[in-house]
N, C-alpha and C positions, 0 to 999 in steps of 0.2 A: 504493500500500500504506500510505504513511504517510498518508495521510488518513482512510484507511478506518480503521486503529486509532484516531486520534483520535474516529473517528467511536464508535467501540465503547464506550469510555471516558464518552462523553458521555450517551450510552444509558444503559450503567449507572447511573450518577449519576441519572437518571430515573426508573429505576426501584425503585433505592434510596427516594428521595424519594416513589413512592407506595408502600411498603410500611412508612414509621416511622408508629408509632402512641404517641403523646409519652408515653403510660401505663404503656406495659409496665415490667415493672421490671427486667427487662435495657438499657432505653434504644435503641439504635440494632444491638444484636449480632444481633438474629434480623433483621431487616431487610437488615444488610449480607450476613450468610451466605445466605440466600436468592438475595438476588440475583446472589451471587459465584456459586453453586451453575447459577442460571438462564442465564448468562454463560460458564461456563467452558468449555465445547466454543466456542462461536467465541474467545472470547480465546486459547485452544490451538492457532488455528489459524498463529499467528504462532512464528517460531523465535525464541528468545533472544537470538539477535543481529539479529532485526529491531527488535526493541523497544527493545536500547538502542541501535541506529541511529536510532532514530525517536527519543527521546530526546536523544540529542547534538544529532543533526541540527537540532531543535527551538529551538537557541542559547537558551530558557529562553524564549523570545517569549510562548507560551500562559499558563505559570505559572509566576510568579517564585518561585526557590526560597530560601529564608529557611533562619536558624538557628536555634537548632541541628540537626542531623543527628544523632540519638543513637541509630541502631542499623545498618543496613547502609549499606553505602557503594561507588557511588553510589546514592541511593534518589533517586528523579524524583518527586515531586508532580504530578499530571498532570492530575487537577482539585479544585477548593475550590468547595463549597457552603455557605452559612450555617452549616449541621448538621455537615458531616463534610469528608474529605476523601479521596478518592483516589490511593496510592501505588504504583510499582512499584520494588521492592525488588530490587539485585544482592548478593547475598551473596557473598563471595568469602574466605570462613573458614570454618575446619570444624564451628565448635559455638558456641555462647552459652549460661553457663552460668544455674543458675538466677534469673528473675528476675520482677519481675510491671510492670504497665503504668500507662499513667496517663490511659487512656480505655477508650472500648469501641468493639467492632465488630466484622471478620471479616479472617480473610488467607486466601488461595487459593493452593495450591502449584501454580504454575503451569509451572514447567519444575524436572526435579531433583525424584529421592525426599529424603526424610527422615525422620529418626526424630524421633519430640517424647512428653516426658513429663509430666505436669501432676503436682502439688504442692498437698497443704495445709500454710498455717501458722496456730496458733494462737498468738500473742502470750502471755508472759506477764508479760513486764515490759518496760518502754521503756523502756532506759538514759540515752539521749541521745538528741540529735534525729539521729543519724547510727547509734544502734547500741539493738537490741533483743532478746530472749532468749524463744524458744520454742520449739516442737514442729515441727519439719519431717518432713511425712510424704508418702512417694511415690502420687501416685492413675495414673489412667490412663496407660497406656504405648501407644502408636500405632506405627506403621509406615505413613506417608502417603506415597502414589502422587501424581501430576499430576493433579492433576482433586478433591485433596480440600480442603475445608476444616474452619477452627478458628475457635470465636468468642472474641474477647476481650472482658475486661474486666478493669477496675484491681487486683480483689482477685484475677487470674487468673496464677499459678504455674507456670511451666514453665521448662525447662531442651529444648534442640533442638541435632542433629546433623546436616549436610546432607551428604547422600553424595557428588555431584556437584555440582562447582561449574564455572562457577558458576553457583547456585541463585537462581533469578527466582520473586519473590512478588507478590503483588497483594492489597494490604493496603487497607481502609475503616477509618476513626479518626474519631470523635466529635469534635466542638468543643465545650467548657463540659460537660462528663460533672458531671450532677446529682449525684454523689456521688463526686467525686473523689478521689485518696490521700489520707492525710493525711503531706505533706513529702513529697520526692521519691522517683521510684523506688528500689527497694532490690534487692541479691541477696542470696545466703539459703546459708550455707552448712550442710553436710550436720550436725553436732553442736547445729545449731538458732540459729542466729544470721540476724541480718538485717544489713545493713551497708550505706552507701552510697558509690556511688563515685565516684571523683576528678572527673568531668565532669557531677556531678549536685550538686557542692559549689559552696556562696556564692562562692567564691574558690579561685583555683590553687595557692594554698598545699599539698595534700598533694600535689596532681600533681609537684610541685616539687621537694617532699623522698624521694618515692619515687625519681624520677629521678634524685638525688643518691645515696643510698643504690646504687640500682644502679652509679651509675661510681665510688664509692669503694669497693665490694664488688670491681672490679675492677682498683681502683689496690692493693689486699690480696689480690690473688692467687686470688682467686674465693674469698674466705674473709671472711664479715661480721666486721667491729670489735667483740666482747664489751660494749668499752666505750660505744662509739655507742650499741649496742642496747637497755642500760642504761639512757643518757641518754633516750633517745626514749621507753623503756617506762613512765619517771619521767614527762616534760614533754607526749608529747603528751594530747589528750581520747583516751580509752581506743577510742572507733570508729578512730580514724585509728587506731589502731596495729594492731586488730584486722585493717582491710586493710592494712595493711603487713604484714600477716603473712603473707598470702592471697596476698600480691601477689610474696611473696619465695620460690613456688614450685623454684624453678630452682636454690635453695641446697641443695636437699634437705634429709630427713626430719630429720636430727640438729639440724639451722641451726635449724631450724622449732621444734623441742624447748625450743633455748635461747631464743631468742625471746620463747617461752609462759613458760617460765622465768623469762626475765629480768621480767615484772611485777612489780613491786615488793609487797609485804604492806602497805601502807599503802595500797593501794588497793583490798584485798583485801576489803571490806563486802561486805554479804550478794548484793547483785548482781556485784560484781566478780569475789566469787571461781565464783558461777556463769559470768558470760564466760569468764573463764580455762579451767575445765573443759570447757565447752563448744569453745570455740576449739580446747583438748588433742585434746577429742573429730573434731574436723574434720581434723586433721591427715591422719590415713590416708586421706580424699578428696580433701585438697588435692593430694598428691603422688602417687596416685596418675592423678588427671587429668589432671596434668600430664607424668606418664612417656609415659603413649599418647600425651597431644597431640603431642609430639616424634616418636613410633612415626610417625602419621597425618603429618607433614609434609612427608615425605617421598616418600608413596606419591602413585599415580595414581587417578582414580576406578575402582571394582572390588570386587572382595570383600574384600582387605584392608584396605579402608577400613571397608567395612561391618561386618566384623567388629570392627574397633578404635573404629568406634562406639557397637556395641551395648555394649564394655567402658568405655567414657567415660560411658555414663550408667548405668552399673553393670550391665549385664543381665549372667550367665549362659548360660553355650550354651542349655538347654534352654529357661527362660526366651525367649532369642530365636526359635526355632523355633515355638514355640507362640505368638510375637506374627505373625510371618509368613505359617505357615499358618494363622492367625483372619483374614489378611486376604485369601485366599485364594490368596497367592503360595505358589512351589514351595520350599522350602529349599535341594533337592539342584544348584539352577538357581542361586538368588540367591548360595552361597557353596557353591562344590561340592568335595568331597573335596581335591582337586591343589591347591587355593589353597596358596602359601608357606607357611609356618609361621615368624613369627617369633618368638623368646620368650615378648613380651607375651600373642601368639595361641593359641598353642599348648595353653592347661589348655582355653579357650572354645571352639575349635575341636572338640575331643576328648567334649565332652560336645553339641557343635552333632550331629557326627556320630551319638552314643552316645544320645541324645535317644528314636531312638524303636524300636524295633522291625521285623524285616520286618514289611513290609504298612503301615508308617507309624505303627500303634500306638506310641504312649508308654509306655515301659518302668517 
C-alpha cells in the first residue's frame, strides 16, 4: 500500500508538469487544480490514517523536510519538483482565520468536510511594513465535500473551518511565484486591517513579549496591568501592538476596549487615528470568534461543531442553509432538529430551522 501511494504522488507531479503552461497569468493554479481534480478519486482511495502511516513510516528518506512549517502540523512534503511542490497537510485545529498566501496552486480536501470563505482587500494605506489599512470584504462562501478543490494564489483571501479532524489536505505550491507578496504573509482582521504575525517577523521579539504579557496577565489575576498597556501602546511600532491586541482575545471585550484606548494621541496622525478606529471597529469579531472557539473545543465532530462553524465565520442560520443546499447537501440531515442547543447555538439554530418553509421553500 505504501508504495502504491508513493507511486500516486509521483504521477501526479507528472502530470502537473504536463499541464503548466509558463504564460498563463495564474502561473501554476489551473494546472495544479486540474490535476488535483484528475487525481482525486484514487488519492481517496486511501484512509487518513494510511497516509500518515505512510508518512511517518517514511523516516523522511524520500523528502527531507525543511523549515519553516507555517501552517498545518504535521504537513509531509512528499515530492519537490523544480516548479512546485507536493504536500499532505494534517490539520488538527478547528479554523485558521483570515489570511492570504505566498504562492500559487491548488489544495484538494481530501479527507474531512469544511467550510472556506474567500475575501477581498483593497489597501489603502501601508502603515508599516507589519501593518496596513483597508477595505475587507466577504466574497464566496463554500461548503467543501472530499473530492473538492481550491486554487491558490498570493493575492488569495480566505479564512477556513474544518469540521472533522483530523482534516487531510493535498496541497500543490509554486516555487519562485513570478509575482510574489510584497513582505510576508498577513491576516486581515474584520474592521479592515492587515497585520502580521509573530512567526512571519525578522525576529522573536513580539512572540516574546506576547508571551510575557500572557503570564503577567496571570501573575494579576487574569486582569491586564493599565499601566503595562500604557507602556506598550507608547513604545511598541503600532503593528505589534495592533496584534497584541488580537492576540489578547481571552481578556475579553472591556480589556480589549482599554487597550484600543490606551493608544496614546501622539500617535494619533491621520493614519493612526484610522488604525485605532478600525482596530475599535474589529473588536466585536475578535471576541466574538473567540467565545465559539472555546464553544467548538470542547465538542466532538457532528452538528454542533458545524453549526459553531458556520457562526465562526459569521454565517447566519438561513444564510447556512442556503450554502448547503446550493451544494446539494440535505440541511434537515447535516444539522437536524434534536442537535443540543447550546447558548452560542441557539439564535442560528432557530433560524437554521425557520429558514424555509414546508416543501423547503424559503420563507
Amino acid at each position: 500500500m505504501r508504495a502504491e501511494l508513493w507511486g500516486v504522488f509521483e504521477r501526479l507531479a507528472n502530470d502537473i508538469e504536463s499541464r503548466i503552461e509558463p504564460a498563463l497569468p495564474d502561473h501554476m493554479s489551473r494546472a495544479a487544480e486540474e490535476s488535483l481534480q484528475a487525481f482525486s478519486g484514487e488519492l481517496q482511495q486511501f484512509e487518513r490514517i494510511d497516509y500518515l502511516t505512510a508518512m511517518v513510516a517514511d523516516a523522511g528518506r524520500r523528502v527531507q523536510q525543511v523549515w519553516p512549517n507555517d501552517y498545518g502540523d504535521p504537513t509531509f512534503t512528499v515530492v519537490r519538483r523544480p516548479q512546485f511542490r507536493i504536500e499532505v497537510i494534517f490539520w488538527d485545529q478547528a479554523f485558521n482565520p483570515p489570511h492570504d498566501h505566498i504562492s500559487c496552486g491548488a489544495f484538494l480536501a481530501l479527507h474531512g468536510h469544511r467550510l472556506n470563505r474567500d475575501f477581498r482587500y483593497q489597501e489603502h494605506r501601508a502603515y508599516s511594513e507589519t501593518l496596513s489599512t483597508g477595505d475587507l470584504d466577504a466574497g464566496d462562501f463554500t461548503y467543501m465535500v472530499e473530492g473538492d478543490t481550491h486554487y491558490i494564489q498570493p493575492a488569495m483571501i480566505h479564512d477556513m473551518f474544518w469540521i472533522d479532524l483530523p482534516v487531510t489536505t493535498v496541497a500543490v505550491r509554486c516555487v519562485n511565484h513570478p509575482e510574489p507578496l510584497q513582505g510576508p504573509p498577513r491576516s486581515y482582521l474584520a474592521g479592515g486591517l492587515s497585520t502580521v504575525r509573530p512567526r512571519f517577523r525578522k525576529d522573536a521579539t513580539l512572540n516574546t513579549l506576547r508571551q510575557g504579557v500572557k503570564t503577567l496577565t496571570k501573575m494579576h489575576g487574569g486582569e491586564p496591568d493599565p499601566g503595562l498597556l500604557t507602556e506598550l501602546a507608547c513604545q511598541l511600532p503600532l503593528g505589534d501592538y495592533v496584534y497584541l491586541v488580537t492576540d489578547s482575545a481571552r481578556l475579553g471585550r472591556a480589556a480589549l476596549e482599554r487597550m484600543v484606548a490606551a493608544i496614546p494621541s501622539t500617535r494619533l496622525d491621520e493614519g493612526g487615528a484610522d488604525v485605532k478606529e478600525r482596530l475599535q471597529g474589529s473588536i466585536a469579531d475578535i471576541t466574538a470568534r473567540y467565545d465559539i472557539a472555546r464553544a467548538i473545543s470542547g465538542l466532538p465532530a457532528g452538528p454542533s461543531r458545524l453549526a459553531l462553524g458556520f457562526l465562526w465565520l459569521g454565517q447566519d442560520g438561513r444564510t447556512a442553509r442556503e450554502v448547503v443546499t446550493r451544494r446539494g447537501l440535505e440541511p434537515q440531515v447535516l444539522l437536524p432538529e434534536s442537535v443540543d442547543r447550546t447558548p452560542e447555538m441557539a439564535p442560528f439554530l432557530a433560524e437554521w430551522v425557520d429558514g424555509a418553509a414546508p416543501g423547503g421553500a424559503q420563507r
